[in-house]
C-alpha positions in Angstrom: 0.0 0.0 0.0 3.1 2.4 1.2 4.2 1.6 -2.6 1.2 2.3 -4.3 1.2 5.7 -2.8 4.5 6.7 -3.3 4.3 5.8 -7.0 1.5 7.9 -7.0 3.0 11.1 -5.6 6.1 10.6 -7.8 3.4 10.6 -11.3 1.7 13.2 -10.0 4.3 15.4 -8.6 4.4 18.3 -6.2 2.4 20.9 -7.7 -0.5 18.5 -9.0 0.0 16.9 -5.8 -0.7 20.5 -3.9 -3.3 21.6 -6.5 -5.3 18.2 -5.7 -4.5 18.2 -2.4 -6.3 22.0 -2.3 -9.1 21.3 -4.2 -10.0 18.2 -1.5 -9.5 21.0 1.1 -11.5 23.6 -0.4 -14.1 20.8 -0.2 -13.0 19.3 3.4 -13.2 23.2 5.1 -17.4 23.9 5.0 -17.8 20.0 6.1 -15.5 20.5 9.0 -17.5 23.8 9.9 -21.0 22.3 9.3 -19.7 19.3 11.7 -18.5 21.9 14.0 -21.6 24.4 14.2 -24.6 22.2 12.5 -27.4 25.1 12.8 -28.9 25.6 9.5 -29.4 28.8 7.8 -26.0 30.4 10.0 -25.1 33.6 8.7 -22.0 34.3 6.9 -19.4 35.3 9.4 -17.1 38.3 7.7 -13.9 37.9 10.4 -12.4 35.5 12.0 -12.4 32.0 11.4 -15.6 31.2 10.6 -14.8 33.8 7.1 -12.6 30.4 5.8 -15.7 28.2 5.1 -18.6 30.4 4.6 -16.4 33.4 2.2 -13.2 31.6 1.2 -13.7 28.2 0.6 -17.2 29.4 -2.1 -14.6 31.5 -4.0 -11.9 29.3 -4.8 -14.1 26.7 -5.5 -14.7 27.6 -9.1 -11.3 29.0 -9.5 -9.7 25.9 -8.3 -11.7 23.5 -10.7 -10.8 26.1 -13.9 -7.2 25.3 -12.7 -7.7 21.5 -12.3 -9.5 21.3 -15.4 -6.9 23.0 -17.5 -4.5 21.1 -15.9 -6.4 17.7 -16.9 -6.7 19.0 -21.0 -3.1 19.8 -20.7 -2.3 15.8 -19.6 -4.6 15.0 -22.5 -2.2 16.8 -24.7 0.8 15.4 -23.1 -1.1 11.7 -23.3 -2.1 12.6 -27.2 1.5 13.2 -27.9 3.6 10.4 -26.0 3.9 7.1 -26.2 4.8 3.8 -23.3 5.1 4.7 -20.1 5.3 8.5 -20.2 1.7 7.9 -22.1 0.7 5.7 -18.9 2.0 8.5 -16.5 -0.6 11.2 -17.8 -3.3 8.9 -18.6 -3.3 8.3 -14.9 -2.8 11.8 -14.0 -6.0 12.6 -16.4 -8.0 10.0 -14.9 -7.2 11.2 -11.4 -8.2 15.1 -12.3 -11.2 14.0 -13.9 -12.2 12.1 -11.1 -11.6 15.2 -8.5 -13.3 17.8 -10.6 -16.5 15.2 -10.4 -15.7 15.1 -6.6 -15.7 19.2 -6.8 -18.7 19.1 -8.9 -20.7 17.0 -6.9 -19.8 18.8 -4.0 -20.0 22.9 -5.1 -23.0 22.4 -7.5 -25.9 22.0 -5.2 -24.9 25.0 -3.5 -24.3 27.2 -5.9 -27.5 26.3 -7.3 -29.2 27.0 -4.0 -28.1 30.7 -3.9 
């Protein structure tokens, strides 16, 4: 398992590695805070750290999936264009950012679509 995951952070490398690894906490931050204070309809705090979940984490969510899916068309490229193992490397890497903008997607749609 220790393997596994240590081939995976050397395919995906450090800044897809922190861009996924962003996105998942830009989803993680208003589930954490809806654990931590579960009344519904809570105003939007504006200071402090209650600003994270309810201001922060909404904003970058569509700014992080334009990034993630820009990255993913630009591992398409890179798949369209190489061949053995390099074309293995960023077929996983494609499949893997396709699979966390659906994560995003599922997550940031309903409530965008609720505002």
């Amino acid at each position: 398992m220790l393997s596994w995951f240590r081939s995976l952070v050397t395919i995906l490398g450090f800044l897809r590695l922190g861009l996924l690894g962003l996105a998942l906490v830009n989803i993680a931050l208003p589930i954490i805070y809806a654990l931590i204070n579960p009344e519904t309809g809570t105003d939007v705090a504006y200071s402090g750290w209650g600003s994270i979940p309810t201001l922060v984490t909404p904003v970058l969510a569509p700014l992080l999936l334009v990034v993630v899916l820009f990255d993913a068309i630009m591992s398409r490229v890179r798949v369209a264009d190489a061949q053995g193992a390099e074309r293995a490397k960023y077929l996983a890497i494609y499949r893997i950012e396709l699979l966390s903008i659906g994560i995003m997607l599922a997550y940031w749609v309903p409530y965008f679509l609720s505002l």
